[in-house]
N, C-alpha and C positions, 0 to 999 in steps of 0.2 A: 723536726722535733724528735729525740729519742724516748720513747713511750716508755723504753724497759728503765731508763733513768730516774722518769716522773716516781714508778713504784719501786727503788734500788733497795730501800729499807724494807716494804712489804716483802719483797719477791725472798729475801734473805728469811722471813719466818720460817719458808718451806724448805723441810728439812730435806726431802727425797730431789738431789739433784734432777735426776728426769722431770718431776712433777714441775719443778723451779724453771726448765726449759722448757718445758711445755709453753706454762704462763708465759713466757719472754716472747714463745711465737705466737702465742694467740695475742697478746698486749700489740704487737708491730701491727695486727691487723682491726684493731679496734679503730671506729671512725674516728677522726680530726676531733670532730665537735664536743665528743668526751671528756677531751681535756682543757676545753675552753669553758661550757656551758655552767650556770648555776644550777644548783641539786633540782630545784624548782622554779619554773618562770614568776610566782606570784610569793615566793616566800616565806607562803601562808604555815610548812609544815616543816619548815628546816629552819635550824639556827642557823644565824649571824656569818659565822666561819664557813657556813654551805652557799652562801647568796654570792653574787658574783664572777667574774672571772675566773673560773677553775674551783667555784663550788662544788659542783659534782664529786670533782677529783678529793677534794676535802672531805666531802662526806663520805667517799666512800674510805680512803685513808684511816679516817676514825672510826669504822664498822670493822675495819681489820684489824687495829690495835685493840678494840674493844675484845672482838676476839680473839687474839693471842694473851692479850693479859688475863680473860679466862681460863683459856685452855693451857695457861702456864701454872693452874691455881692446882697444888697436891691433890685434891677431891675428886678429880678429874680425869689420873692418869688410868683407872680401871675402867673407863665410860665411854673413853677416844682412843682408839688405837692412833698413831704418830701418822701413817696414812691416812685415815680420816680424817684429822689436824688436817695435814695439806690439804684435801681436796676439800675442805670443808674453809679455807681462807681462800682457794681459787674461785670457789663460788660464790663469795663476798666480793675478790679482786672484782668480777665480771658482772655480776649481779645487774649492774645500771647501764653499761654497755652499749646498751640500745635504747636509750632511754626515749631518744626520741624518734628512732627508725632508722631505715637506714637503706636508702637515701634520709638525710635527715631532712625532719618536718620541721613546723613551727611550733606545735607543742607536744608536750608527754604522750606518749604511745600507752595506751593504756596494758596494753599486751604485750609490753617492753619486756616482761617477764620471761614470755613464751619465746620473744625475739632473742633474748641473749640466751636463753639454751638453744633453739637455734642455730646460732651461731655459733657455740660451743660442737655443736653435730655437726654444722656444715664443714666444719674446719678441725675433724679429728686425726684429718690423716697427714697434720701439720704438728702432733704432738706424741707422746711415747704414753698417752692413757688406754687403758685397759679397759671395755668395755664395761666392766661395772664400774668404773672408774669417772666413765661419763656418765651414767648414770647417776651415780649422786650430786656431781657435779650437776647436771641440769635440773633434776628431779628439786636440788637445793636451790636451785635459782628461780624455778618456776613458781616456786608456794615464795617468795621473799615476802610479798605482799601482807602476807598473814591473812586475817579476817579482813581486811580490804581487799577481797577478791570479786567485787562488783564496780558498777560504775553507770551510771543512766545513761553516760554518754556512748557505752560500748554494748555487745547483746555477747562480749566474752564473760565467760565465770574464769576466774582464773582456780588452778590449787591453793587449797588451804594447807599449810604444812602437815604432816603426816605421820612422821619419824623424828630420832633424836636430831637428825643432821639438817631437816630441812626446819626443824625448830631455831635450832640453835645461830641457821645463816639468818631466818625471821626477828629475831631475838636481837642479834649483833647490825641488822639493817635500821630496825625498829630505833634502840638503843639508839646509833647514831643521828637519826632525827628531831631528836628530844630538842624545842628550844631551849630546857633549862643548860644544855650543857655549854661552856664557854673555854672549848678549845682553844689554845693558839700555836700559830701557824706563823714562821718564817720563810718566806720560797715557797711554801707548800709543803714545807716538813713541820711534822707535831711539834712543839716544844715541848718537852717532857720537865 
């Protein structure tokens, strides 16, 4: 499977070539199961278009459109600098990543969070980011969760977002799990 293919349309949002290359190497090293697995095994908190065969990859698809068609909105252009645009849809690209570990498990990692920054750090000296650069990049992937940063079944607290940029990956994550929304999807591309 070519992973940089699955996301050819996301990856094209990021303006800053290097950042664009980055994501290509970090995408070749995301697990198999990524791009197989449903957003959630029970369905219970993802629309339709998330459930099944390459759910995940759906949902997460439509948490990056969500955010580009914001951050393409006039209001906006004094609040983002264009590099925080990019690094701010790589950590939406990556966000679920680990969603269920890695070796993967049988169900969601509650600390999937912490795992896909993680894995953003384990594997920086695979991309042209700049030390603050990973930084918001994980710092945004850690808080994704928002106010769901508990869980009875785990003794983790995760982050709760803190800044504009880890609001706004929370925001475009959130956004895309809504049942109400009725995405469609050809291949695994949006239909617009």
């Amino acid at each position: 499977m070519n992973k940089k293919e699955v996301f050819k349309a996301e990856l094209n949002y990021i303006q800053d070539e290097n950042y664009r290359k980055s994501a290509e190497n970090l995408l070749d090293l995301v697990p198999d199961y990524f791009f197989t697995v449903p957003a959630a095994s029970t369905g219970k908190y993802h629309p339709e278009f998330a459930q099944g065969d390459g759910g995940l990859v759906r949902h997460t698809k439509v948490a990056i459109r969500i955010a580009k068609d914001i951050l393409d909105l006039e209001y906006l252009k004094n609040i983002f600098t264009e590099r925080e645009k990019d690094l701010m849809l790589i950590a939406i690209m990556f966000h679920d990543t680990q969603k269920l570990g890695d070796p993967k498990e049988k169900y969601t990692r509650f600390d999937h969070p912490l795992l896909g920054a993680n894995f953003i750090k384990q594997n920086k000296d695979k991309t042209l980011f700049k030390e603050e650069d990973i930084l918001l990049i994980t710092k945004a992937m850690s808080s994704h969760m928002g106010e769901w940063n508990k869980s009875n079944y785990s003794n983790v607290t995760l982050p709760k977002p803190n800044d504009k940029y880890e609001f706004f990956v929370h925001m475009c994550d959130y956004l895309s799990s809504k049942k109400y929304l009725n995405v469609k999807f050809n291949n695994n591309e949006i239909i617009l």
